[in-house]
C-alpha positions, 0 to 999 in steps of 0.5 A, spaced: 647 498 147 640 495 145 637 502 148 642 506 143 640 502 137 633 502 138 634 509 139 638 511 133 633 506 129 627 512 130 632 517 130 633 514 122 626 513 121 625 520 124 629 523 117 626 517 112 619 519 114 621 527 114 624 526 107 618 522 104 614 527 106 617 532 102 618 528 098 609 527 096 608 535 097 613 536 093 612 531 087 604 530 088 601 536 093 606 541 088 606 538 081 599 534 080 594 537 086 597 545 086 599 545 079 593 549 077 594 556 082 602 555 081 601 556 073 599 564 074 607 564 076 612 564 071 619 561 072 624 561 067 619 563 061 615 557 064 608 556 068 611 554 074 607 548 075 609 546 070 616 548 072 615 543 079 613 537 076 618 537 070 625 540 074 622 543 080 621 535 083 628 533 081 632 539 084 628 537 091 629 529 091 637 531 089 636 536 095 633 530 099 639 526 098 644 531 100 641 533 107 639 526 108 647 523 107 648 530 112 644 528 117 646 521 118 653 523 118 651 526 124 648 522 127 652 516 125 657 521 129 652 522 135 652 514 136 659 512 133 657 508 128 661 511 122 663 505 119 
């Protein structure tokens, strides 16, 4: 029982870990180091630097959340802890 919680405790920080990760790239990497090269492109009529760091964050982080609740789900199932 204690192997299954150690185990199911570093596969949660596994996805926590992943999701911070996208989460700088996307709001510091894509939004404040990158912003200059991603302004040649336009998305929308706006820069898309621009665009990432207004709006393009935003639907990433709302975008980490969904896969984040799905991935638990299943490894709440994996380990049958659906409470």
């Amino acid at each position: 029982m204690e192997e299954n919680k150690a185990t199911y405790w570093s596969e949660n920080l596994r996805l926590i870990f992943i999701c911070l990760t996208i989460w700088f790239v996307v709001s510091f990497g894509l939004g404040l180091l990158l912003v200059e090269p991603l302004n040649e492109f336009r998305l929308g009529g706006y820069k898309l630097g621009f665009w990432f760091a207004q709006q393009g964050s935003i639907y990433a982080f709302l975008g980490l959340i969904f896969w984040y609740g799905a991935k638990m789900n299943k490894l709440d199932k994996k380990y049958h802890s659906e409470d």
